[in-house]
Phi, psi and omega in degrees: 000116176309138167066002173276178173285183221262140175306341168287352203250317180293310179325309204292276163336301191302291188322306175322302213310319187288323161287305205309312181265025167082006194237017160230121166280337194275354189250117176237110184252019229225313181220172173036019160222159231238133201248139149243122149214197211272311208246134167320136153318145201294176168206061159211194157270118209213228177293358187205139199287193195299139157300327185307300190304336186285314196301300185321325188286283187355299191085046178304176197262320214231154166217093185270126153237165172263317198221144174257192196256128192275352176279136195266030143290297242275135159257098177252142177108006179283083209254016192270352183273334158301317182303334203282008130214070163089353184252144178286111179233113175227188176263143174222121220284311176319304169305318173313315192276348210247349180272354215287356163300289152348291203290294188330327193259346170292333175259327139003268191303317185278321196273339201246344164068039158198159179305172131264140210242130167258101191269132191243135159221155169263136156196177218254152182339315197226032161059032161259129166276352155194177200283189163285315169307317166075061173262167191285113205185109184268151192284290192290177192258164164328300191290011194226008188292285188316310174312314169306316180284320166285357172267281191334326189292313203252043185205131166316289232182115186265143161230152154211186199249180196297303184282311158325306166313320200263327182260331183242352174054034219286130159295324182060358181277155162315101180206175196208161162265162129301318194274004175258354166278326200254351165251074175246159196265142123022089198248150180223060203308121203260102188283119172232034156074017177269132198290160185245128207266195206265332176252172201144064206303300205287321162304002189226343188271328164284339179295314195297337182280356194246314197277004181249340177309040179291177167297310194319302203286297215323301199300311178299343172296306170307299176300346194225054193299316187311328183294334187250012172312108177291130167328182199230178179179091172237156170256121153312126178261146154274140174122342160021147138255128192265092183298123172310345181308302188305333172311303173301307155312301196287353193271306205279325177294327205273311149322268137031295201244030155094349243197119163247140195266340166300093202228127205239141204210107166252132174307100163251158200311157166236037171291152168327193174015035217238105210260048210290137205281113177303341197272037181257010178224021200319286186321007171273341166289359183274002171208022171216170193247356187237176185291189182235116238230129204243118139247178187281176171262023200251334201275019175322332187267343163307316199284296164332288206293343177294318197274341154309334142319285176326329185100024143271123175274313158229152179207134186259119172282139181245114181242110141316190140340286206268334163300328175318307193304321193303333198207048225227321182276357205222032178294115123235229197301133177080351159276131189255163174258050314185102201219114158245127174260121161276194163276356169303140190219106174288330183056011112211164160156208190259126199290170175251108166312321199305321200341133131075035171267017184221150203265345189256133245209135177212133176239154161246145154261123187218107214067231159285346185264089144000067194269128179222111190236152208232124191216134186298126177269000000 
């Protein structure tokens, strides 16, 4: 949980709460029971002093971990002030696969100083993402809706582009319906007889999304949208024209969770010395707490670590054209590609490059819809 204590201090917390009421006799926190969790516990001070010390004071029998911490506050594998009482700390090879969807973008960030990037498109029977006009006309079906949205809940940071920005006017924010909870589709993972390997981030981050998408998650999503708000991430052309709609909107969004959420990025030339004048977009600073930060069409990688500075761990491109080309060189191992295809058939208009650039392939049907992800090796 984003912005919250660290998961052994919410265990902990659950647990107290449930012996005081009485509604486990068997959760004893004191003896005999055993802690698992995906990442080692801290050893440094952060938003909470270390989890080590809270387990040591607790005393688990057992300590399961999935992973140790790649971050270097952490002295991780320093495991002897657990042993020196008594407790048993090891890797547990199970936990590792079932958290590392979760994990992958965090050892991203810490190892590699960029998100894990997901590139997304809606596009149509015969692979367009849009018209020649490049009017607003949406792709995907209804029944792929809830799902769309319930991913967006589990990513750091949505980008879109110049044109995207300019023609559909996006909010990007997290949100949800009823009725989009009550028309979702069918899901169905399309067995093509390939053996399945033990880590697979972006295949375990959708099984896990078709497979939690219950009421239960639907409600708890509902009661706790401010949480799950993603950064808004647009890149900017210069001469851009900014439509008070869009002001206005990203302004009412920002009220709304509390946050401004906002981050902005302009494209400029890339010739050298190329000084570009910012104050044609001064008002966009009234909805962001950071400068507009200017690259190239070269800077995908500037861009990854900028928003890795932010503390994004993942991010999904909603990509035309010009996001592929942006980041199409700069891709890597475990970045997926991420394409629902409906039953619409335009019979022209502008194709999605990403298609089918990576040979290892994972598909669902969700409705009427083709969901297809493709993830680099």
């Amino acid at each position: 949980m984003v912005g919250f204590s660290h998961a052994e201090r919410e265990a902990y917390r659950d647990l107290d709460q449930k012996v005081s009421m009485g509604l486990d006799s068997q959760a004893e926190s004191k003896q005999g029971h055993n802690l698992f969790v995906s990442l080692e516990p801290c050893t440094h001070t952060g938003k909470t002093p270390p989890c080590r010390d809270l387990v040591i004071e607790r005393s688990p029998s057992k300590v399961m971990l999935g992973w140790k911490d790649p971050n270097p506050l952490v002295l991780s594998g320093d495991w002897e002030a657990y042993q020196k009482q008594g407790i048993e700390i090891r890797l547990h090879p199970l936990i590792a696969q079932s958290s590392y969807p979760f994990l992958h973008g965090f050892f991203q960030r810490i190892k590699k100083n960029r998100p894990w990037v997901w590139v997304k498109s809606a596009i149509t029977s015969d692979g367009f993402y849009a018209t020649h006009e490049l009017s607003n006309q949406p792709i995907s079906s209804p029944e792929s809706q809830f799902y769309l949205q319930m991913l967006r809940a589990k990513f750091d940071a949505i980008v879109v582009g110049p044109k995207t920005m300019q023609v559909d006017e996006p909010g990007l924010d997290f949100r949800l319906k009823e009725d989009d909870f009550l028309s979702k589709g069918e899901v169905s993972k399309i067995d093509f007889g390939n053996i399945a390997e033990f880590f697979s981030p972006g295949e375990q981050m959708l099984d896990s999304l078709f497979a939690e998408s219950n009421t239960e998650c639907y409600s708890e999503h509902v009661s706790n949208l401010n949480s799950y708000q993603p950064w808004r991430v647009f890149i900017l052309k210069e001469g851009l024209e900014i439509a008070p709609s869009f002001m206005e909107k990203q302004k009412a969004l920002n009220e709304r969770y509390g946050k401004k959420l906002c981050l902005f990025y302009l494209l400029t030339a890339p010739q050298k010395n190329v000084n570009p004048d910012l104050t044609h977009f001064s008002e966009l600073s009234t909805l962001s707490d950071f400068p507009i930060l200017k690259i190239t069409d070269m800077d995908s990688d500037l861009f990854f670590k900028d928003l890795s500075n932010h503390g994004v761990n993942t991010v999904i491109l909603e990509a035309g054209s010009f996001l592929w080309n942006f980041v199409k060189e700069n891709l890597d191992v475990n970045d997926c590609i991420l394409t629902i295809q409906s039953e619409k058939e335009w019979k022209e208009g502008k194709a999605f490059l990403g298609l089918n650039q990576f040979e290892k392939q994972i598909q669902y049907q969700v409705g009427p819809d083709l969901w297809q992800i493709e993830m680099k090796s």
